[in-house]
N, C-alpha and C positions, 0 to 999 in steps of 0.2 A: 318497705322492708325494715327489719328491728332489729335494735344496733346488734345481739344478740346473732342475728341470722348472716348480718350484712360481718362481725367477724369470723362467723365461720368459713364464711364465702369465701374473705380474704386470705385467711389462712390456707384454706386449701388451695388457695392457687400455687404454693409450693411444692404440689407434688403433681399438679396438672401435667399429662404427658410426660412428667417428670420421675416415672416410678423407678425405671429401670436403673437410672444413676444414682438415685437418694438408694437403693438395697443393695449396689456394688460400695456404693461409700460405706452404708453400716457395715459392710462384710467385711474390708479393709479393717474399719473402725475394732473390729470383733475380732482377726486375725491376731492385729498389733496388741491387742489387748493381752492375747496370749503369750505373745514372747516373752515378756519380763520373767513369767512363770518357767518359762522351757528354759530360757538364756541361765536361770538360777539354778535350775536342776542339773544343766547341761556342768556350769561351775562347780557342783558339789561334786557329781561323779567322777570329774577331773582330778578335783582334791583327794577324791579318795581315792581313787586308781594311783593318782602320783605316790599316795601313802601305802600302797600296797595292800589296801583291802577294800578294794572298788573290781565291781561284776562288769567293767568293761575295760578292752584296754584301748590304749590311746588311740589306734587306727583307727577301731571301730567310733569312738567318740568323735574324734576329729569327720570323719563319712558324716557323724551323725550332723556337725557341728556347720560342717556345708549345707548339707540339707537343710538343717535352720537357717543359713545365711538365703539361700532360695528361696526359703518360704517367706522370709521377710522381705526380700529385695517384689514377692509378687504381692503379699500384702499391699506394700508400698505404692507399687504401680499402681493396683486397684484405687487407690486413694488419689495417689497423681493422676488417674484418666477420671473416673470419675465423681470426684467431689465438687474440681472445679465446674464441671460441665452442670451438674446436681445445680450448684448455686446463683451460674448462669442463668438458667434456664429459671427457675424459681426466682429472682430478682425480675427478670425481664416477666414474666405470667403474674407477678405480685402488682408492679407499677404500672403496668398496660393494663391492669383491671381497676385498681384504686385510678386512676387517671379518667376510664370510662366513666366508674360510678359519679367522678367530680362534674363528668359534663352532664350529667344526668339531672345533675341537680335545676331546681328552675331559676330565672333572673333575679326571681324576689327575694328568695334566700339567699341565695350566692352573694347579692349587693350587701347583705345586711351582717357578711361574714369576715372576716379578714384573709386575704388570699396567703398570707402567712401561713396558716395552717397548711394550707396544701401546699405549701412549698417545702414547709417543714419536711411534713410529711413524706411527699417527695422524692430527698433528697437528705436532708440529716437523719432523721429517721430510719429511710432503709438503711443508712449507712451502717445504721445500728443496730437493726435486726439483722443484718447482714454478718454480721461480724458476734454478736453477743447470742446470736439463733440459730442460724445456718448454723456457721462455722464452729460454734462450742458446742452444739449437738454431740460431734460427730466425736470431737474430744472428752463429752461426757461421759457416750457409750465407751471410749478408751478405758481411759481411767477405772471406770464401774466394771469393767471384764478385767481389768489390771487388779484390781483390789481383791475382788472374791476366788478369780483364779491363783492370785495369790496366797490370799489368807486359807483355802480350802488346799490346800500345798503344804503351809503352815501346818492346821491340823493334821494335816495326815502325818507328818514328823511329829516329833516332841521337843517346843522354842528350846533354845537354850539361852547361849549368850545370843545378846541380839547389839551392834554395834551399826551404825553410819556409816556405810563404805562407800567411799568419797571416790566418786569417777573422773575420770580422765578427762577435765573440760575445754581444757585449752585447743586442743584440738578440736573440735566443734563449733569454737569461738573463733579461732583462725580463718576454716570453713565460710561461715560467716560475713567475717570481716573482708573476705576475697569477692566474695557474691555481693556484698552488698553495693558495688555499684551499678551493676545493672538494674536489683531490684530498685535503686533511687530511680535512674532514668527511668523504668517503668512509673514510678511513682509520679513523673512529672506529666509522663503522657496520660495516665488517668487522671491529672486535675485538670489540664488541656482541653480533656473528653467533659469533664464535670463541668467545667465553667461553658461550654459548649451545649451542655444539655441541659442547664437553669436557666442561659438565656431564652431556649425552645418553649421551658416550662414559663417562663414569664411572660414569653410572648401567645401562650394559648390561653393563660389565664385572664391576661389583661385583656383579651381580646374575646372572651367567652361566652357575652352579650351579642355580639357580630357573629359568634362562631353560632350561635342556637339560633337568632335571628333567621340566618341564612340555611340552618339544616347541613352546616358541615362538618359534623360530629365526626362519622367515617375519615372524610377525607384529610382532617387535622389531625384524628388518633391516630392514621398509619403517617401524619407527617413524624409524631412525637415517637411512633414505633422506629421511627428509623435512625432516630438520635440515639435513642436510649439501645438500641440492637449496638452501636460505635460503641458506647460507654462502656454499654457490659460486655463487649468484646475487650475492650482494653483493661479492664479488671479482672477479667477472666486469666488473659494473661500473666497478670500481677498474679493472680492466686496461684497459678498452675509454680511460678515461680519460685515465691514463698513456700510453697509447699519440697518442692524441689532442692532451696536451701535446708529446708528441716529438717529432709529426708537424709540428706551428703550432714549434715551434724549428729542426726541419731544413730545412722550407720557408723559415723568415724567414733563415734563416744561408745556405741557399743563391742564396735572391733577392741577399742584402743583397752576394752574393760576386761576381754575377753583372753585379749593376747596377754595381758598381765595375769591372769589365769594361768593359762598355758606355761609361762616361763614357769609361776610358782610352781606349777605339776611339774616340770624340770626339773628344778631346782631340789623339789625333795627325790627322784627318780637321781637323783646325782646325789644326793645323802645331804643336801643341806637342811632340810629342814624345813614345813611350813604346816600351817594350821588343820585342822579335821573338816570336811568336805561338806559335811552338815552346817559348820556352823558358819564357814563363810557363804551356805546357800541360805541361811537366814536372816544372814547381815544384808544379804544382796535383796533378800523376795521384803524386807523390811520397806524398803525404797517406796516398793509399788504399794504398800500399805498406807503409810504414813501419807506420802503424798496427796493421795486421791482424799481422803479426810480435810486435807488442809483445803484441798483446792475447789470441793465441791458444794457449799455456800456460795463461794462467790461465782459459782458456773450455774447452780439453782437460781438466785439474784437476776442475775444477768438476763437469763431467760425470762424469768417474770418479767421484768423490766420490758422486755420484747414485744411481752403478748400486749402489756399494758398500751403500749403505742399503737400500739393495732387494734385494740380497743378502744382508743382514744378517736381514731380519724376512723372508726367507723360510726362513734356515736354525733360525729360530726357530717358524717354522710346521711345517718338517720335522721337528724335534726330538722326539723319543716320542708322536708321532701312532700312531693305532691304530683302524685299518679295524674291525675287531670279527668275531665270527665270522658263522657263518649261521644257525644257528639262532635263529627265533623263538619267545619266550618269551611262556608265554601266560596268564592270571589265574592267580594262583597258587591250585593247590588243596590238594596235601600239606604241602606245606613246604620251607623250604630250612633244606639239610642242611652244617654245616660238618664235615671229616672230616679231620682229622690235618692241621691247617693251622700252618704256620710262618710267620713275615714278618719281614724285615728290612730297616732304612731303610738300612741301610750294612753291609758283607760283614764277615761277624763279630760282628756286632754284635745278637743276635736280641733281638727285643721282644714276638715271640709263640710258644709256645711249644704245638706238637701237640695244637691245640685242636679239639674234637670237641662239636659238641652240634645238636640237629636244632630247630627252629625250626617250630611245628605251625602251618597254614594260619587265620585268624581268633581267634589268640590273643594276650595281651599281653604283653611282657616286658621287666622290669627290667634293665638291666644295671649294678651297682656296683661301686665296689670304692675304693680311695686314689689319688690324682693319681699319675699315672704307672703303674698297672696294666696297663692294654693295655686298658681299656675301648670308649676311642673310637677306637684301631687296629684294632679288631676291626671295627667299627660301618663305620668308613671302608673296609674291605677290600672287605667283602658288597657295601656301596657301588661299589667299583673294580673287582669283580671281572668285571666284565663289559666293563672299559676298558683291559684290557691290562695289569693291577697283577703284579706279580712275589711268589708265593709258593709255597710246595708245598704240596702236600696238594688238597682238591678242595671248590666251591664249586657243591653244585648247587641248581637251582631245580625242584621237583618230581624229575624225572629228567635232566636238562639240566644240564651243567656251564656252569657262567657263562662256562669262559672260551670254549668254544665259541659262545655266544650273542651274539643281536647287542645293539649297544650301544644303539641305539635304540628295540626292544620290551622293553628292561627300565627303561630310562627310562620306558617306556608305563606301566610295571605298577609304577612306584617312586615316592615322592616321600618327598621329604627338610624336617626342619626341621632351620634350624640355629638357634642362640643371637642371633648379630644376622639375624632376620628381612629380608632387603631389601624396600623395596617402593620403587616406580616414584613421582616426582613424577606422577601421574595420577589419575584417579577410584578410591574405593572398587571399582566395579563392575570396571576397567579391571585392576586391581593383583588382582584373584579370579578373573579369568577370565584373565587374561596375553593382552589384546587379543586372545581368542579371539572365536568366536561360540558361544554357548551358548543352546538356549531357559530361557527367561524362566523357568518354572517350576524347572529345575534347579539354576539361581542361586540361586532363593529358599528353595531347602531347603540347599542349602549356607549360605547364610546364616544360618538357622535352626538347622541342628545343628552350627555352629562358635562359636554364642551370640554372632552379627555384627547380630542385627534389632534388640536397642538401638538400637547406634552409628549406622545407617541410619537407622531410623525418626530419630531425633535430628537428623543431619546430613545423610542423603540419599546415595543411593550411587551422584551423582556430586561428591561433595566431593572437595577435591584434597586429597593426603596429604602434599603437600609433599617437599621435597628428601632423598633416603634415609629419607621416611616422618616426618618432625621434627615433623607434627602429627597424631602418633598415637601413644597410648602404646604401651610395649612389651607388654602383653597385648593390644592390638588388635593391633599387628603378628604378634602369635603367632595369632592365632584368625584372619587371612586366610591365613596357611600352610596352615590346618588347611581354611579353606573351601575354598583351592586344591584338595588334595590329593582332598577329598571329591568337589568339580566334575567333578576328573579321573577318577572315579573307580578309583585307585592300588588292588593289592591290598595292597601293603606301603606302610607307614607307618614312616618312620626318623627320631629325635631326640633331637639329640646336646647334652645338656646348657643345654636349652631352657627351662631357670628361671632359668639363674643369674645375671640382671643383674635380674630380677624380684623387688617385694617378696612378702615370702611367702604374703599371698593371693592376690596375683594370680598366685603359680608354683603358688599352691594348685591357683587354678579353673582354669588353663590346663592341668595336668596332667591333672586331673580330666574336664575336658575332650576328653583323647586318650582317656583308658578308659572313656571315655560310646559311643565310636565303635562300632560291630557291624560284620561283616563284611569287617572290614579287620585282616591283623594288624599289629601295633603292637611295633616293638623301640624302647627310651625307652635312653638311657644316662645316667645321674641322679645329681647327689652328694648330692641330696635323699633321707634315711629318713623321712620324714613318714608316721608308722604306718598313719593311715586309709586314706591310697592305696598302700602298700607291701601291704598285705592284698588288693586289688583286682585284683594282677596276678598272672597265672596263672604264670608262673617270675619265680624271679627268679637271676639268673647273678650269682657271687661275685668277681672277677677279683682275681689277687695274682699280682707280678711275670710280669706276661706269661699267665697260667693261669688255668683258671676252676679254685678254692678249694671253690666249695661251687653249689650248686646247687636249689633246691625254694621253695615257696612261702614267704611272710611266716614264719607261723608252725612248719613244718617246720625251718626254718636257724635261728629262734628256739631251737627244741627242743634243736638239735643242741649250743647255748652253744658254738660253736664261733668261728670267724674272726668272722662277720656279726654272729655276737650281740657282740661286741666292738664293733665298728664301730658300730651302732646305740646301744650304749651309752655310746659319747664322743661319738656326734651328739646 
């Protein structure tokens, strides 16, 4: 999709479902817009009826003068019911869609991006459109129905004096100052709700290799749906609030303007004296003029600014995205085949080097070799190759090139360990299944052959595992990889240096662990030569500057006293 298409996409999701509230807010928006005009017309005919040459008199004006207060107190309303609901609804249809498109993306891209952006995004960002888009919208349309029903008011008189008449603000400020402590405590339970729904965002993000792996895209979006449904319920709040205090200051500022009106028609109805009815309804309709000029640069601004962020994270969505092919990819049963494969992270630059070796269907395999080999570029390609990775040479699966294949039946047939394990603040059970549904006895063999029915029988497999998994050791978080993967049941089994923050028994059992597994083949890439389990796997791949070096079992590359038997013997 083209960043072009992908923001139109997003923008509309502001009015998704969302029409009926977004046209009662413009129509409030539209209402309000006209009072400034009627409230100054309402002032002059007073002035001049108190001066005794006004075609209404007071009874009738004051009838009229309620009626205006009604028609605003229902404007108002319309604005209080539905602007907040508009913005709701629109925030939550915005971020549940940008959040889909993020998991859309494939592993190769994603790695190569900084998850920043999409947190930004997120999370400061809407906060932004929220507030500078939404909400100044609706204040534009004000403003812009204030000005020309104004100025078209104007002309229709002839200006005279035109003076600043300075409203009654203290009472609006009071207003205010009385409400603003509720609006604080609401403000604390929306950062409550915020710090509560970036931890959810952190925790899908960092875990978004595991969440595509397993195909739990659904079941993690309605996890994220249901944080962010709390958020914007508690914002929503906030707004309806805000709105509520704006509404008790522009009614007290416009009464308090209104009734200084009033006495002056008294005052001169009692012979004191006060000015011509005209020119203090020009002093007044000046307000709605003036204002809207000043204020509508930086309401124009603000909105660019909006679209621009929405342009931004969608040309970030557009960015090395990749459809996948059509072929689906199905239990592996020969093997996959790597065949004269090159790869380069930058042009000129090669890091793999016409690499050929066939990978037999239910077997195990070593891959070693010195930091910087091309171990886990390799590991990572087989990985990519089904996501659009750039390399030559050919990647198939049985008979099927990866790169024709699609990206989500090899997800089907793949799962991956990595070295930090993610697991979800959520249940044992929850973090094995990836909020799938699985029967019961399936889980519990998975359990079972990933050496999980300790930890369970112990704790129960709905304990929580706590934030990025912090009450679980790292060999538990390694053996719910391994349950996952079983659950799914993955023909291939991929992992990439999956001991190394582990002490050495527990990188012992966790290894041992993988090659306990049948019917799955199993590629390990390892800095670990731990001889017992070096003997256990059926190849073992040599890697020296970008190349496989040497190739055969433990004791074969032993034989050879060649490159491995060196390496083995400074491990």
């Amino acid at each position: 999709m083209t960043n072009k298409s992908l923001f139109v996409e997003l923008k509309n999701q502001f009015h998704r479902d969302n029409h009926a509230f977004f046209i009662l807010s413009v129509i409030g928006a539209l209402l309000s817009g006209f009072l400034g005009m009627t409230i100054s017309w309402i002032i002059g005919e007073l002035i001049d009826t108190a001066s005794g040459t006004g075609r209404w008199s007071l009874r009738e004006l004051l009838i009229l003068t309620l009626f205006i207060a009604v028609f605003f107190l229902f404007a108002s309303y319309l604005t209080y019911y539905a602007k907040p609901r508009y913005i709701r609804k629109a925030m939550q249809n915005y971020k549940e869609v940008l959040f889909t498109k993020i998991t859309e993306k494939n592993i190769m891209s994603f790695r190569s991006e900084s998850t920043s952006t999409y947190l930004s995004a997120l999370t400061n960002d809407c906060t932004s459109i929220e507030t500078n888009y939404l909400d100044k919208e609706f204040w534009f349309i004000y403003r812009v129905t204030s000005f020309f029903t104004s100025l078209a008011l104007m002309l229709f008189y002839s200006p005279v004096l035109t003076l600043v008449a300075v409203g009654v603000t203290l009472l609006p400020l009071m207003v205010s100052l009385i409400s603003g402590q509720k609006l604080s405590k609401q403000e604390v339970t929306v950062s409550d709700r915020n710090k509560s729904f970036t931890a959810t965002v952190t925790d899908c993000l960092n875990g978004f290799s595991v969440v595509k792996a397993f195909r739990a895209e659904k079941p993690v979006s309605v996890l994220f749906a249901e944080e962010n449904t709390r958020l914007e319920n508690a914002k929503y709040k906030r707004t309806g609030l805000t709105i509520f205090i704006s509404t008790l200051g522009q009614f007290a500022g416009m009464t308090a303007q209104v009734t200084v009106f009033f006495v002056g028609a008294y005052m001169v109805l009692t012979g004191k004296g006060i000015t011509a009815g005209n020119v203090m309804m020009f002093v007044n309709l000046m307000n709605f003029v003036v204002a809207p000029v000043a204020e509508l640069p930086g309401l124009l601004a603000a909105r660019k600014a909006s679209r621009a962020l929405i342009e931004k994270i969608a040309g970030s969505l557009s960015e090395s995205s990749f459809a996948g092919g059509k072929e689906e990819l199905q239990a592996l049963e020969k093997g996959i085949s790597v065949k004269d494969v090159s790869f380069a992270y930058e042009e000129g630059k090669e890091v793999l080097h016409d690499i050929s070796f066939d990978f037999e269907a239910g077997k195990s395999y070593a891959i070693v070799g010195a930091s910087g080999s091309g171990k886990s570029t390799l590991l990572n390609l087989i990985m990519s190759g089904a996501c659009g990775a750039e390399y030559s040479g050919r990647i198939m699966w049985d008979n099927v090139d990866l790169k024709e294949s699609s990206s989500d039946s090899f997800f089907d047939q793949v799962s991956s360990i990595d070295q930090n394990v993610f697991v979800f603040n959520s249940s044992i059970k929850n973090n094995i299944t990836m909020f799938r549904e699985f029967p019961e006895e399936e889980v519990s063999e998975a359990i079972r052959k990933s050496n999980l029915k300790e930890l369970v029988e112990e704790k129960g497999d709905d304990y929580l595992c706590g934030e990025s998994g912090k009450a679980l050791s790292g060999g538990e978080k390694q053996r719910i990889s391994i349950a996952r993967s079983l659950l799914k049941r993955s023909s291939v089994l991929v992992a990439d240096e999956i001991t190394a923050a582990l002490d050495s028994r527990t990188a012992y059992k966790v290894s041992s662990d993988i090659l306990d597994l049948t019917g799955i083949t199993r590629i390990v890439v390892t800095h670990s030569l731990e001889e017992r389990l070096m003997k256990r796997y059926d190849k073992i791949l040599v890697m020296r500057d970008g190349r496989i070096e040497e190739q055969g079992t433990f004791d074969e590359l032993m034989a050879m006293k060649k490159y491995f038997h060196a390496l083995f013997m400074v491990a």
